[in-house]
N, C-alpha and C positions, 0 to 999 in steps of 0.2 A: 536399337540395341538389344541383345542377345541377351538373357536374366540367366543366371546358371542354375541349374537346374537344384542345385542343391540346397538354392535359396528360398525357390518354388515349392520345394516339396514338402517344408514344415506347413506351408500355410493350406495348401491343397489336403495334406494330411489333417490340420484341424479342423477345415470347415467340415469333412466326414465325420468326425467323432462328434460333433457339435450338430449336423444333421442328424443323427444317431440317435442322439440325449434328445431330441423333440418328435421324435417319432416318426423320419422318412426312411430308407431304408436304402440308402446310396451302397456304389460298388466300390467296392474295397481291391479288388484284385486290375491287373491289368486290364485283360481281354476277354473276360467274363468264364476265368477258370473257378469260380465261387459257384457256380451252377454248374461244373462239369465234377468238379468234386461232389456235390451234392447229390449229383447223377448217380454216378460211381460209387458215394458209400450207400445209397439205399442198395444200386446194384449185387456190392457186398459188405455187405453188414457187417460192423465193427463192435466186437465186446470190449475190446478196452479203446475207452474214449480219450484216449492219450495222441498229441498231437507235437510233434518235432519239427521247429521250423529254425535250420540251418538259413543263415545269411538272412536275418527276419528285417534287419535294413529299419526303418522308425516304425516298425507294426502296423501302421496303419494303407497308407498309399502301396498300392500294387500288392496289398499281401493275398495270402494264399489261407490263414490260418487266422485272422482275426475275428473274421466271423463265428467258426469254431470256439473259440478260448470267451467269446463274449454270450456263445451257446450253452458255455456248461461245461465245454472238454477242459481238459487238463493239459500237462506237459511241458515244454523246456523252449525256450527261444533265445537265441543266440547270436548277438550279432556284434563286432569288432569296433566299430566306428561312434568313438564317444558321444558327439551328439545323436546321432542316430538314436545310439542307444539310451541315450537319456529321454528322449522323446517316447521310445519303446516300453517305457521302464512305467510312464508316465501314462502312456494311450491302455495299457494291461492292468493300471490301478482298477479293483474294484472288479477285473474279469471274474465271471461266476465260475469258470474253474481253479485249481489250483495251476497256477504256472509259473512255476522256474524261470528264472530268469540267466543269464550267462553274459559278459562282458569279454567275450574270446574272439579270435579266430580259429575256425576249423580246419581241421587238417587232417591225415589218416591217421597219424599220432594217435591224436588225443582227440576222436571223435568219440571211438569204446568209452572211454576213462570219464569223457567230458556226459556219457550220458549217463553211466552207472553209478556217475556221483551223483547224480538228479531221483536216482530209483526211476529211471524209467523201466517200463518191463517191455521183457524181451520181446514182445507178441504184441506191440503199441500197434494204434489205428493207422495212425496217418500220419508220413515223411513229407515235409516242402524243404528240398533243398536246391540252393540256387546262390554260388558263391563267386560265378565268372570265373572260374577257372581252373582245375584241377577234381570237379566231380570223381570224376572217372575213379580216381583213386578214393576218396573219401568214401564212395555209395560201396564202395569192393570194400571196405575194409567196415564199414557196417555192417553191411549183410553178410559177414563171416560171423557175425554174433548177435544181430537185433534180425526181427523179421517184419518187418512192420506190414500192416494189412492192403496199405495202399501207401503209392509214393505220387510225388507229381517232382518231376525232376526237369529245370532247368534245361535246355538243349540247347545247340548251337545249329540252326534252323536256317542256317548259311550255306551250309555244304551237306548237298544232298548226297544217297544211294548212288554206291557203292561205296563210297569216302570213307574209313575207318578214322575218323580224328580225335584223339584227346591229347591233351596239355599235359604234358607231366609234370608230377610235384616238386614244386621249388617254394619254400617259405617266400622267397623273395620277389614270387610273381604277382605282377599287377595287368589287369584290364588296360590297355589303350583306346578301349573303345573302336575294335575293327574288325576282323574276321575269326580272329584267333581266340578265340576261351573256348572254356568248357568240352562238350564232347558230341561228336556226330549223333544220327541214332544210329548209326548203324554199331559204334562203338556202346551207345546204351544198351542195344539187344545182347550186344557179347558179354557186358558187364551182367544183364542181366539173367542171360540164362544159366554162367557161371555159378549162378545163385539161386536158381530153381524160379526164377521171375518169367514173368511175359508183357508184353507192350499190348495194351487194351485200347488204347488211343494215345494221341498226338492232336493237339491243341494249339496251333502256331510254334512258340518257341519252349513247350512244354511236353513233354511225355509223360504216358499215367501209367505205371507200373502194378501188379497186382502179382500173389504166387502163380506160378502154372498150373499147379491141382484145381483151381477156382478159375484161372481166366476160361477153361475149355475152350470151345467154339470162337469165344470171343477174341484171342489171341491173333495179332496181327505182325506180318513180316517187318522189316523197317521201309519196304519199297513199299505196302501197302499205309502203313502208317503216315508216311511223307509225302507221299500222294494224297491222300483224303483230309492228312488235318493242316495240309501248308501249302503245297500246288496248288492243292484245286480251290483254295480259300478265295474267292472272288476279290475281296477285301484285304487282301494282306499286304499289297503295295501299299495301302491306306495308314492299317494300324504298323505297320514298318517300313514308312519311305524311305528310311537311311537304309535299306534292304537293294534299293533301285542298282543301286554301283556295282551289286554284287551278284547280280541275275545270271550276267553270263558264267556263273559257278554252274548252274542248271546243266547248262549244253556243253560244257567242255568234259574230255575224258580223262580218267583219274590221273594220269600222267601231265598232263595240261593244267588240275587243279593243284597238286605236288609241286611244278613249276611256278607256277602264279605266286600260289603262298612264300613261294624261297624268294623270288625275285621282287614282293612289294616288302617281305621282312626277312632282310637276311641276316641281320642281328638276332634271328630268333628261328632260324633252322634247327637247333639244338633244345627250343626248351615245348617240340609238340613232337607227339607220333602220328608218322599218318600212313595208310595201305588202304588195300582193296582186297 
């Protein structure tokens, strides 16, 4: 029998914070994006140790930002899902930073409104945003008014170069749990040079953002990005076997992947964009 997962993940979630409190030093992130962040802010160095984690889910299991918040940063954590959040609310007691806490959903709305009320400033360290679905529009409507010094943004690490996909905003959308969330890179590149950003890396189902003026040299296309942090990943069938169904996305042409999407969800041809 099959446990769901959302029964699994309080108790996976406490035995870390319980490891924690006795002095081992367990990973809190997925896929060991806790060391690629750690990478990236010595890389670029962050004067405000301010830290915004959209969709922070029970703070503990797979975050991006616990580490951080239990480092000494500060900042706002956000996440819709009552228990979730009450577990989040609970693993943040006691964090050596000051952190805000939020009982929302995000949305382009009230992302500005939702962080201006926290006094986050405008020029914060570090973005983990990762909501399943409608990024696209939320990171575009931040970055018309926060700048944050590093982002690591959720991707949809399904549909490679040249794919342009994102989910358009609908309050009413939910994850199925299949190919369709969130946003290609290649749609992340667009969102982010819009914004004066660059893609520094790509990390499985994660892209690192930083501004342009500081990525220099470092700045990477989204063909070069998706090739070095998800092709070539030896392991990535591994840490994403439900990935397996979806390989032939790789070799098919954008016309062929257009088709695919309409014809396994044609209830839902109208609620993503997709081009090349």
């Amino acid at each position: 029998m099959r446990v769901p997962h959302e029964l699994i993940r309080p108790l996976l979630s406490t035995r870390k914070v319980l490891l924690e409190r006795v002095g081992r030093n367990p990973q809190f992130s997925h896929f060991g994006e806790e060391a690629v962040i750690t990478r990236l802010l010595q890389t670029y160095p962050q004067a405000q140790r301010v830290a915004v984690d959209l969709g922070a889910s029970d703070g503990v299991e797979g975050s991006n930002t616990y580490k951080l918040y239990k480092d000494g940063w500060g900042g706002l954590a956000v996440e819709p899902d009552p228990r979730a959040f009450a577990f989040l609310a609970l693993a943040l007691t006691g964090a050596a930073g000051d952190v805000g806490l939020a009982r929302a959903g995000v949305s382009p709305d009230n992302v500005v409104p939702l962080l201006d009320a926290h006094g986050i400033p405008k020029d914060f360290g570090f973005l983990d945003l990762d909501i399943d679905g409608y990024e696209y529009f939320v990171l575009d409507a931040l970055l018309a008014e926060y700048r944050p010094g590093l982002i690591c943004l959720e991707i949809n690490e399904k549909l490679p170069p040249p794919i342009n996909f994102r989910v358009k905003y609908d309050p009413a959308w939910r994850w199925r749990d299949d190919e369709l969330f969130g946003l290609s890179i290649v749609a992340t590149d667009e969102v982010a040079r819009r914004h004066g950003y660059a893609i520094v890396e790509q990390h499985y189902n994660n892209a690192f953002l930083v501004p342009a003026e500081v990525a220099g040299d470092a700045a990477l296309t989204p063909e070069q990005a998706y090739t070095e942090g998800y092709v070539n990943k030896a392991d990535r069938l591994e840490r994403f076997p439900w990935n397996a169904q979806y390989e032939a996305l790789q070799t098919m042409t954008p016309e062929e992947v257009r088709d695919h999407l309409a014809r396994r969800h044609p209830d839902r041809v109208d609620a993503y964009e997709i081009s090349w």
